[in-house]
PDB file of the backbone (N, CA, C, O) and the ligand in Angstrom, with CONECT records:
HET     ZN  A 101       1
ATOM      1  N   UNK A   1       8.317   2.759 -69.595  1.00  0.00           N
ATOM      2  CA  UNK A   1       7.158   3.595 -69.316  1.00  0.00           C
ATOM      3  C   UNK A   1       6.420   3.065 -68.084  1.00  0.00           C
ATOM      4  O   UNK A   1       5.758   2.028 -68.108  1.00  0.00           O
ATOM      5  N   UNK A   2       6.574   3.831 -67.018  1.00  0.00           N
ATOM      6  CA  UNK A   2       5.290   3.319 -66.303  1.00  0.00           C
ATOM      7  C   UNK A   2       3.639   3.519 -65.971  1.00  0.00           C
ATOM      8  O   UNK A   2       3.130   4.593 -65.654  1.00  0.00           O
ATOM      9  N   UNK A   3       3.330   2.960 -66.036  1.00  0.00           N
ATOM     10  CA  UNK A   3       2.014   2.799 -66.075  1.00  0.00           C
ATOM     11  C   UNK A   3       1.219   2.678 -64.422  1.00  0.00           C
ATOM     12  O   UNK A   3       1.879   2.251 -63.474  1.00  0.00           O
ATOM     13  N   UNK A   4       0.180   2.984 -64.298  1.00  0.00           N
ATOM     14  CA  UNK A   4      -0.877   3.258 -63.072  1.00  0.00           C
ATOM     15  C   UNK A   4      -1.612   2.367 -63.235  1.00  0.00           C
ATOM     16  O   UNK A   4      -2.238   2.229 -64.286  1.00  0.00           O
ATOM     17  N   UNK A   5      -1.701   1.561 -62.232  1.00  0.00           N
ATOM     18  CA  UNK A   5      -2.993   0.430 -62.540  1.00  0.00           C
ATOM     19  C   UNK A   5      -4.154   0.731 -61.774  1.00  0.00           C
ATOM     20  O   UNK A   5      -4.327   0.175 -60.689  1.00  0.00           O
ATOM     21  N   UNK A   6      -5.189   1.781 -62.356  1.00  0.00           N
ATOM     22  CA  UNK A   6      -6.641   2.405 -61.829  1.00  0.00           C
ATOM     23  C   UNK A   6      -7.424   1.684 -61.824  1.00  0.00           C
ATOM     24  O   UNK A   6      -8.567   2.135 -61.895  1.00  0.00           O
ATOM     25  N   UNK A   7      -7.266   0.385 -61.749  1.00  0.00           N
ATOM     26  CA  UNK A   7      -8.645  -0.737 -61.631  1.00  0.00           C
ATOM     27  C   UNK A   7      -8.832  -0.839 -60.395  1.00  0.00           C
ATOM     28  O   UNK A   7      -9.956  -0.510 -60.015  1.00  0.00           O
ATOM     29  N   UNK A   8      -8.129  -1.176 -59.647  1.00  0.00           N
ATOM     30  CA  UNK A   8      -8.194  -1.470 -57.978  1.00  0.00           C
ATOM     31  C   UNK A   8      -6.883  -0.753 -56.851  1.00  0.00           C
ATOM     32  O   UNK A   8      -5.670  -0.552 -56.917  1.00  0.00           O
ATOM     33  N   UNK A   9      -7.726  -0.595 -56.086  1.00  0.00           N
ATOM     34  CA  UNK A   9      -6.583   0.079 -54.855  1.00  0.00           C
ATOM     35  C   UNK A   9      -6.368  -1.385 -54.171  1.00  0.00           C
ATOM     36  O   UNK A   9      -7.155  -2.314 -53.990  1.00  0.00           O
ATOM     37  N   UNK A  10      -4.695  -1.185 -53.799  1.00  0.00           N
ATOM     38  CA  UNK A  10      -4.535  -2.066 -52.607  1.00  0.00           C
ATOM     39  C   UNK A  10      -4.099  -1.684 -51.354  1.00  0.00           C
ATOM     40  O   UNK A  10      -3.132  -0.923 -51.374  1.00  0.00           O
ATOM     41  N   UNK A  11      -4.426  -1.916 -50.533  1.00  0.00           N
ATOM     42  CA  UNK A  11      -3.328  -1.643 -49.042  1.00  0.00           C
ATOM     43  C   UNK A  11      -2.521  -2.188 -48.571  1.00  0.00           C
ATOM     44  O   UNK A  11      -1.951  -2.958 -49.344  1.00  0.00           O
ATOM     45  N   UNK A  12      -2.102  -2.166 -47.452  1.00  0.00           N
ATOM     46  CA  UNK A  12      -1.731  -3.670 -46.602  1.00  0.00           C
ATOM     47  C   UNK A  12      -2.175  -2.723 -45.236  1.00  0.00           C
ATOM     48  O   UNK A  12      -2.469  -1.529 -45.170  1.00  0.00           O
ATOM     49  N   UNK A  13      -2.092  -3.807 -44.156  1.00  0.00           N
ATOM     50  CA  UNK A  13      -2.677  -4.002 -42.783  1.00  0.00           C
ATOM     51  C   UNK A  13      -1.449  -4.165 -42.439  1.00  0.00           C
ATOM     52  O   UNK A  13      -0.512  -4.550 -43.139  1.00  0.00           O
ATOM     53  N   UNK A  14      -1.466  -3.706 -40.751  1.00  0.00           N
ATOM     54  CA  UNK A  14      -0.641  -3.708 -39.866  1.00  0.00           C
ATOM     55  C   UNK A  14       0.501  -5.276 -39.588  1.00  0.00           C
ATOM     56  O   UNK A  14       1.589  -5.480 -39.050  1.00  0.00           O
ATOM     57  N   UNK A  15      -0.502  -6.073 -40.294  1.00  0.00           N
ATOM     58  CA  UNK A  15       0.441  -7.373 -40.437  1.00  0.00           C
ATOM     59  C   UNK A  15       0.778  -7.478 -41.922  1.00  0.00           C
ATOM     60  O   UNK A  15       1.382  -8.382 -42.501  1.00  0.00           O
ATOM     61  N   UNK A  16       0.410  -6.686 -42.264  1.00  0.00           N
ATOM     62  CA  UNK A  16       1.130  -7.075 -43.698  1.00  0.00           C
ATOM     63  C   UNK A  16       0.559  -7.567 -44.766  1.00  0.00           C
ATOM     64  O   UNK A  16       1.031  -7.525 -45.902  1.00  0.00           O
ATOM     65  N   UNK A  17      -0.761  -8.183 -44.351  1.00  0.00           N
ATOM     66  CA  UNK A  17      -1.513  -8.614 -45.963  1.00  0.00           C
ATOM     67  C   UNK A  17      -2.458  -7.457 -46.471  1.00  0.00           C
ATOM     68  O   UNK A  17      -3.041  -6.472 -46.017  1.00  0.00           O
ATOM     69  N   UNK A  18      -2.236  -8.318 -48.015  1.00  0.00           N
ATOM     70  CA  UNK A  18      -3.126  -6.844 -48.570  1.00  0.00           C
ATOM     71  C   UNK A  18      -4.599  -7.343 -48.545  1.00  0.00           C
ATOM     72  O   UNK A  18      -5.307  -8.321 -48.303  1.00  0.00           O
ATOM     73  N   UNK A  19      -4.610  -5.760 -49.036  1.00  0.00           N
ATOM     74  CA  UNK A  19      -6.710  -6.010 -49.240  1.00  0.00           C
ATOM     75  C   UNK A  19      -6.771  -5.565 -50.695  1.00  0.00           C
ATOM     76  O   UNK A  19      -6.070  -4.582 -50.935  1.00  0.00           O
ATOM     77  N   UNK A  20      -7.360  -6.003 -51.579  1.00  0.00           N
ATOM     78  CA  UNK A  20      -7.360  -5.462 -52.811  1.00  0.00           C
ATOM     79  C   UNK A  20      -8.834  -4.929 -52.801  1.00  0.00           C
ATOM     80  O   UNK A  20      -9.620  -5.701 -52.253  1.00  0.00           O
ATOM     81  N   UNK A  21      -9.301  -3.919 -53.230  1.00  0.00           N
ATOM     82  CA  UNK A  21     -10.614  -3.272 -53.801  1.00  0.00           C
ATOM     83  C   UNK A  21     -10.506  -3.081 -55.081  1.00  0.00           C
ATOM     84  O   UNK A  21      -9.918  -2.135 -55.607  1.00  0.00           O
ATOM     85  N   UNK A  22     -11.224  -4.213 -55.786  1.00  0.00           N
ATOM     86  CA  UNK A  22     -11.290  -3.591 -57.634  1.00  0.00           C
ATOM     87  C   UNK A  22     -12.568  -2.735 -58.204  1.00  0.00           C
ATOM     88  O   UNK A  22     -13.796  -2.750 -58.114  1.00  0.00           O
ATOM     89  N   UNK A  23     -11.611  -2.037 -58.796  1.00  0.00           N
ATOM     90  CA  UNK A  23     -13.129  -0.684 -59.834  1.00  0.00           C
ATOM     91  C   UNK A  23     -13.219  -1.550 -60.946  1.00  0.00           C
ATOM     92  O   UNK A  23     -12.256  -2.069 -61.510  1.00  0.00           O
ATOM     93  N   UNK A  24     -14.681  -1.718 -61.308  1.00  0.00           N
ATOM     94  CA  UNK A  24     -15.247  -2.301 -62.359  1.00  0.00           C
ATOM     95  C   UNK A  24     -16.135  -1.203 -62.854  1.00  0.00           C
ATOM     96  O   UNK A  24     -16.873  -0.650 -62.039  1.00  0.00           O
ATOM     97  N   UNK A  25     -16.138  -0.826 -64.124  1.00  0.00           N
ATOM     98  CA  UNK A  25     -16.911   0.044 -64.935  1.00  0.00           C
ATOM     99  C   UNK A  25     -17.677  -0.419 -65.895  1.00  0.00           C
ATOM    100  O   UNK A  25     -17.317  -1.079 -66.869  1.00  0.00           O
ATOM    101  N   UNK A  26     -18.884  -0.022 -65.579  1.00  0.00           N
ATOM    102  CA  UNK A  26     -19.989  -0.709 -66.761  1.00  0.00           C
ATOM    103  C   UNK A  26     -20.757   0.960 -67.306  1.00  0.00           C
ATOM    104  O   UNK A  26     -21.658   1.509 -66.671  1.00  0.00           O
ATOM    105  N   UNK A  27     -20.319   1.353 -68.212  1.00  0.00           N
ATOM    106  CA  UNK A  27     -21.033   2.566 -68.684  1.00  0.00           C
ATOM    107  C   UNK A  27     -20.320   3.820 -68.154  1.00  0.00           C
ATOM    108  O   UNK A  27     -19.096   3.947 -68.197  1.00  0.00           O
ATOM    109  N   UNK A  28     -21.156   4.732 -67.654  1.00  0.00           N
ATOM    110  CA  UNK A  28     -20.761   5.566 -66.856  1.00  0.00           C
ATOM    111  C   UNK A  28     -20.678   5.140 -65.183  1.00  0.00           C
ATOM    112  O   UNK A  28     -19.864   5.609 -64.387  1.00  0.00           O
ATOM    113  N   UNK A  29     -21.963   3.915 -64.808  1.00  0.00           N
ATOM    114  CA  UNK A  29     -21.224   3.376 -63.587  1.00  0.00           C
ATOM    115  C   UNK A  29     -20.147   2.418 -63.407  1.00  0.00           C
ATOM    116  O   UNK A  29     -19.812   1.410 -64.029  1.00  0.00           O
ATOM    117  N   UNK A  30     -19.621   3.121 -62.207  1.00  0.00           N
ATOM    118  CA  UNK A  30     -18.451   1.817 -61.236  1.00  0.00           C
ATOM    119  C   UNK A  30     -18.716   1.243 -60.136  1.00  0.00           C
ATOM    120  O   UNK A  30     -19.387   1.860 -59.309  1.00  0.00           O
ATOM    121  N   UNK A  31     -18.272  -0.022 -59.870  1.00  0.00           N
ATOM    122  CA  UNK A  31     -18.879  -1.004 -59.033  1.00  0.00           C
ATOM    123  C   UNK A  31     -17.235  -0.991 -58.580  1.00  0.00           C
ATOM    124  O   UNK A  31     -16.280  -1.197 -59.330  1.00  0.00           O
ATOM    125  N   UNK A  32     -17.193  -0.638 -56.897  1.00  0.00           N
ATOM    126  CA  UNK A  32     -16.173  -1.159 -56.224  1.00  0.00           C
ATOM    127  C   UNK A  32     -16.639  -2.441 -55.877  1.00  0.00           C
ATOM    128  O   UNK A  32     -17.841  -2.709 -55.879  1.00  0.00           O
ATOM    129  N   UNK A  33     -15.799  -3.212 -55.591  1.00  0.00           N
ATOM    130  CA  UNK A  33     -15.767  -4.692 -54.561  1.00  0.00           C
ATOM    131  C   UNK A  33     -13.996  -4.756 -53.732  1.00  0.00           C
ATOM    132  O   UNK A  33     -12.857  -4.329 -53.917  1.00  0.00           O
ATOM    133  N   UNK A  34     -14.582  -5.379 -53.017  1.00  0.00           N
ATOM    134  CA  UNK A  34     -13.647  -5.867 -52.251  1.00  0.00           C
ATOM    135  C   UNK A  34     -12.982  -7.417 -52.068  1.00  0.00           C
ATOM    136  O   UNK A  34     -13.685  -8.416 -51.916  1.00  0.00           O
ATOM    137  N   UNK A  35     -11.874  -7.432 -52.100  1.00  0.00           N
ATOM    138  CA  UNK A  35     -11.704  -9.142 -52.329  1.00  0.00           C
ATOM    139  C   UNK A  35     -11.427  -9.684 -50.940  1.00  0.00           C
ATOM    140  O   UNK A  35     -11.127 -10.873 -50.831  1.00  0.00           O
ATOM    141  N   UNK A  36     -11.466  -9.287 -50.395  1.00  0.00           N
ATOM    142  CA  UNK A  36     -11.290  -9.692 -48.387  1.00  0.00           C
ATOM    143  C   UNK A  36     -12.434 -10.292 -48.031  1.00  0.00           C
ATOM    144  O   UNK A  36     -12.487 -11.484 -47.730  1.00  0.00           O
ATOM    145  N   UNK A  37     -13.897  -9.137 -48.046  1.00  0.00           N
ATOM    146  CA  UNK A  37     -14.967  -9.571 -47.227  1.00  0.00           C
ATOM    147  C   UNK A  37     -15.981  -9.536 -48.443  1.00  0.00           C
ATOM    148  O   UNK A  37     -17.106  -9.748 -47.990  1.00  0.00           O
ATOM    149  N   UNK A  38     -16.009  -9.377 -49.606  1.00  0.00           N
ATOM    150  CA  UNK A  38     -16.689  -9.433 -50.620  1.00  0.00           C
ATOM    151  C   UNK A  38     -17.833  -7.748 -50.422  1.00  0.00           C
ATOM    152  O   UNK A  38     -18.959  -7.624 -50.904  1.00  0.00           O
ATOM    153  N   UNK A  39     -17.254  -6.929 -49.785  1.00  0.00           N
ATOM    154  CA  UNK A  39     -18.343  -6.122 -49.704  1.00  0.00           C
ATOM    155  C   UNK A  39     -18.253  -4.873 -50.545  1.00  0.00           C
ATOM    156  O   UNK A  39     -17.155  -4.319 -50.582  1.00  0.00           O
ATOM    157  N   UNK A  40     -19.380  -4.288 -51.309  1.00  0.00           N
ATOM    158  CA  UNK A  40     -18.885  -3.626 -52.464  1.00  0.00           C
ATOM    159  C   UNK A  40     -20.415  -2.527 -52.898  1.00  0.00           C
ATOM    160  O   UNK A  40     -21.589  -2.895 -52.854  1.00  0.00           O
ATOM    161  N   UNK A  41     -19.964  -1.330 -53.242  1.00  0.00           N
ATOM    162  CA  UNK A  41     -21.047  -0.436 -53.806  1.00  0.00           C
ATOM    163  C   UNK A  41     -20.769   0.269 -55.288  1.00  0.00           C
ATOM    164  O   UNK A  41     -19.777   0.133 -56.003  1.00  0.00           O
ATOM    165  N   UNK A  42     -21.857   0.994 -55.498  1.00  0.00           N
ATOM    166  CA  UNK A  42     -21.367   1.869 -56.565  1.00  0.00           C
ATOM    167  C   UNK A  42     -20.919   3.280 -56.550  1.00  0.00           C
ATOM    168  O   UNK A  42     -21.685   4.003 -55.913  1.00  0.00           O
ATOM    169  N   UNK A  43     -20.296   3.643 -56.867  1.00  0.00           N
ATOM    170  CA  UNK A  43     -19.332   4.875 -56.757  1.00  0.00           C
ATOM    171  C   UNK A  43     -19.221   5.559 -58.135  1.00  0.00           C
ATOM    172  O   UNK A  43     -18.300   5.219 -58.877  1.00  0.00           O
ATOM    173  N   UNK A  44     -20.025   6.419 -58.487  1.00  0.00           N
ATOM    174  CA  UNK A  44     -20.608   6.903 -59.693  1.00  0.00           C
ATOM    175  C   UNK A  44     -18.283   7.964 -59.568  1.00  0.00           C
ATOM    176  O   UNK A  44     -17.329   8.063 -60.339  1.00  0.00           O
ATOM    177  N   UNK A  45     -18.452   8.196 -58.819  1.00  0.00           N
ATOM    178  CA  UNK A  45     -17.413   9.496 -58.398  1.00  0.00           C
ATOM    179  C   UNK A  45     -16.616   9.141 -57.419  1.00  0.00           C
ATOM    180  O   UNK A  45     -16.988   8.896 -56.271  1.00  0.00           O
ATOM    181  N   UNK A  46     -14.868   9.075 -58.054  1.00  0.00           N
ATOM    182  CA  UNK A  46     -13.913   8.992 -57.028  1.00  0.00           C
ATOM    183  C   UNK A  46     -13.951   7.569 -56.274  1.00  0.00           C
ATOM    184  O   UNK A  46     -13.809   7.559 -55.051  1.00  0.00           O
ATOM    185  N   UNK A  47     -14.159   6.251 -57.049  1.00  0.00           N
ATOM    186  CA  UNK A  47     -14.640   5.376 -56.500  1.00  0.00           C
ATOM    187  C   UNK A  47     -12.862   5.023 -55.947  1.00  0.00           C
ATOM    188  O   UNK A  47     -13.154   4.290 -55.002  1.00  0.00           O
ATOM    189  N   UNK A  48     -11.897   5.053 -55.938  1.00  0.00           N
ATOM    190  CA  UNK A  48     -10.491   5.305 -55.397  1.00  0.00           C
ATOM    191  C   UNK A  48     -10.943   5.636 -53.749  1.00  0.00           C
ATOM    192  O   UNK A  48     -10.826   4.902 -52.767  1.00  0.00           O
ATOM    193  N   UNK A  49     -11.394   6.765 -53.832  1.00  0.00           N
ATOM    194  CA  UNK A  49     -11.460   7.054 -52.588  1.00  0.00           C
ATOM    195  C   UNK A  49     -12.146   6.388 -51.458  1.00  0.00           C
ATOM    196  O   UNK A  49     -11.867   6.316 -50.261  1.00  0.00           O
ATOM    197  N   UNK A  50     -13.402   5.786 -52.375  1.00  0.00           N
ATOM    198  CA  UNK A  50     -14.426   4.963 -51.399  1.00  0.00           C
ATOM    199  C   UNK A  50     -13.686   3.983 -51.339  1.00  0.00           C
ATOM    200  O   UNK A  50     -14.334   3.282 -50.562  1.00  0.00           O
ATOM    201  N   UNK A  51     -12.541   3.247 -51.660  1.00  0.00           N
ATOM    202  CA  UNK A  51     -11.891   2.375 -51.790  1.00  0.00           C
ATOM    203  C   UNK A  51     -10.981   2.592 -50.938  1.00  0.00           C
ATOM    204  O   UNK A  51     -10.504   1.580 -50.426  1.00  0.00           O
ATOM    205  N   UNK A  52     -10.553   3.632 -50.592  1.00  0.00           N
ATOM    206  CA  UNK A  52      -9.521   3.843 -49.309  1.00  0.00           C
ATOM    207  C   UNK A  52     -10.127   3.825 -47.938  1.00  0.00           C
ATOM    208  O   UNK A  52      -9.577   3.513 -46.881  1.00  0.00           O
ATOM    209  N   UNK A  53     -11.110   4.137 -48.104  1.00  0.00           N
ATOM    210  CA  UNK A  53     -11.954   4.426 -46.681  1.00  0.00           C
ATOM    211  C   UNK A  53     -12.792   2.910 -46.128  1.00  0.00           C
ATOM    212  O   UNK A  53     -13.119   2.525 -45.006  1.00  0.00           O
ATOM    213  N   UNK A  54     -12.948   2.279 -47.579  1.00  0.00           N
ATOM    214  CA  UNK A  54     -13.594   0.569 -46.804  1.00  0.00           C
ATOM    215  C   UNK A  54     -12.275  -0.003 -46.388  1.00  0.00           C
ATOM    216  O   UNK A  54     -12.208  -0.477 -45.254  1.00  0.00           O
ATOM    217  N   UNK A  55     -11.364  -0.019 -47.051  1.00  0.00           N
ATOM    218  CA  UNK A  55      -9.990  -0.587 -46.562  1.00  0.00           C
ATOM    219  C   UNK A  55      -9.712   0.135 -45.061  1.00  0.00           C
ATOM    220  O   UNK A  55      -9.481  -0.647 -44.139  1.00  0.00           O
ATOM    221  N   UNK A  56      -9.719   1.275 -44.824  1.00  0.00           N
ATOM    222  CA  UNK A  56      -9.287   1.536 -43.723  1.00  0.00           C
ATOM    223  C   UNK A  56     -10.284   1.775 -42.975  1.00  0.00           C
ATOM    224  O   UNK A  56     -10.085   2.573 -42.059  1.00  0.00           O
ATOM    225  N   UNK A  57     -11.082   1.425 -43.060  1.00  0.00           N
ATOM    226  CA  UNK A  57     -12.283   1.421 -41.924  1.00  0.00           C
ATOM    227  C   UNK A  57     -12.692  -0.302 -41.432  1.00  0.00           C
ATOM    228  O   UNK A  57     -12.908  -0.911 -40.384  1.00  0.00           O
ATOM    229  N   UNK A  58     -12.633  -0.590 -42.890  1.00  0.00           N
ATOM    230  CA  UNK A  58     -12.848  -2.574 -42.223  1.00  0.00           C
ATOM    231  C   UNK A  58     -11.641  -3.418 -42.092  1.00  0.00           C
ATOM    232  O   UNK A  58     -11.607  -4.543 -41.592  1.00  0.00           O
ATOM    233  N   UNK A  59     -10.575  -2.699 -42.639  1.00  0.00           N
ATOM    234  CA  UNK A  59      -9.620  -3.557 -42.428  1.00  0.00           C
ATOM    235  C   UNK A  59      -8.215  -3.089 -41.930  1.00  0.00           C
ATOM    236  O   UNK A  59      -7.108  -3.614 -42.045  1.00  0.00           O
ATOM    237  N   UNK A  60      -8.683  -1.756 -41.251  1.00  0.00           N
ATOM    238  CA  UNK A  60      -7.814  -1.083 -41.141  1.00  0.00           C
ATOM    239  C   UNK A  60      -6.117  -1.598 -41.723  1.00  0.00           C
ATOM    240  O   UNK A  60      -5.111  -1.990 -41.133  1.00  0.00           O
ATOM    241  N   UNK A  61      -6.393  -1.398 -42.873  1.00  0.00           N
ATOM    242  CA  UNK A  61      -5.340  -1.281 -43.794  1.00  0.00           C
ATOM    243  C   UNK A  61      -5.058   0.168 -44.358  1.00  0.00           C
ATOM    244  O   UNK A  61      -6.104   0.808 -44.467  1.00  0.00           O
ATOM    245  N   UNK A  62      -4.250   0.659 -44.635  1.00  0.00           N
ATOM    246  CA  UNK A  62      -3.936   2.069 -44.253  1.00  0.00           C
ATOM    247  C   UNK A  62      -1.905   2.243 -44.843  1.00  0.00           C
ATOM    248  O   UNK A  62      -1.093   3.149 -44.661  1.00  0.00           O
ATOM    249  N   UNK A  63      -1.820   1.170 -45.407  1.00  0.00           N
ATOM    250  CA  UNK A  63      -0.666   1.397 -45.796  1.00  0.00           C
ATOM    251  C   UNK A  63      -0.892   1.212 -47.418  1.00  0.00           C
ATOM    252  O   UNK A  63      -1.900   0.628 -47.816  1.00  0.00           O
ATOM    253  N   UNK A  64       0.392   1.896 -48.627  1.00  0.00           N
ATOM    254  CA  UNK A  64      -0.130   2.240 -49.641  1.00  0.00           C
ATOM    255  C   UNK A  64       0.906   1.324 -49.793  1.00  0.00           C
ATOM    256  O   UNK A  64       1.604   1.189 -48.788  1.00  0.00           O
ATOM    257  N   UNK A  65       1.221   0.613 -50.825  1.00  0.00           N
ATOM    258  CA  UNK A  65       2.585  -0.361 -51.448  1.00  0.00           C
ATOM    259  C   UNK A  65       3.022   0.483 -52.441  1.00  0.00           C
ATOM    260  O   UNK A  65       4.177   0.283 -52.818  1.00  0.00           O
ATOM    261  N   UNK A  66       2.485   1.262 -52.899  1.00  0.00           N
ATOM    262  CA  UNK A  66       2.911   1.839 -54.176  1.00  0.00           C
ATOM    263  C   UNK A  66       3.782   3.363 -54.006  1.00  0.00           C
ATOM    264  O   UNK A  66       4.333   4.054 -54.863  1.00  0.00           O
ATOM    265  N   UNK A  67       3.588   3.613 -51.966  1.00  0.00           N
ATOM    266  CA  UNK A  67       4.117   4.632 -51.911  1.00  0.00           C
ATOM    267  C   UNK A  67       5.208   4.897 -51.471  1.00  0.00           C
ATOM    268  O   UNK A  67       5.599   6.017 -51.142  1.00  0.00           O
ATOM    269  N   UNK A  68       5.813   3.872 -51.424  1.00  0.00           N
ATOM    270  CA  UNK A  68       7.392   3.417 -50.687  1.00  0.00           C
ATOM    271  C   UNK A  68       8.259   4.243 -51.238  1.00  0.00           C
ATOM    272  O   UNK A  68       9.449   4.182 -50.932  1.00  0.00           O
TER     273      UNK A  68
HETATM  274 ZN    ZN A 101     -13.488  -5.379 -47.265  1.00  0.00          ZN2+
END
């Protein structure tokens, strides 16, 4: 069976390391963070997405591992 792991998005960067962004849920809110630069908000909605866009905006990481 495979399974989706919806806690955190990862990327990788043009050299190759990843960036991990983990979703943390407390209630109905979610707290993205980032494990690169420690920088992180809340994302009541689609916090995935805000998670693609700090990755590829600060770290321009922009590649998916999971989409090979
Ligand atoms: Zn970051």
């Amino acid at each position: 069976m495979t399974q989706i792991d919806t806690s955190k998005v990862s990327r990788w960067d043009q050299h190759g390391r990843e960036h991990v962004v983990r979703v943390h849920r407390t209630g109905v809110q979610r707290t993205i963070r980032c494990g690169t630069c420690g920088w992180r908000r809340r994302a009541q909605f689609l916090p995935w997405l805000k998670a693609e866009e700090h990755l590829a905006e600060a770290h321009q990481a922009t590649v998916d591992p999971t989409a090979a």
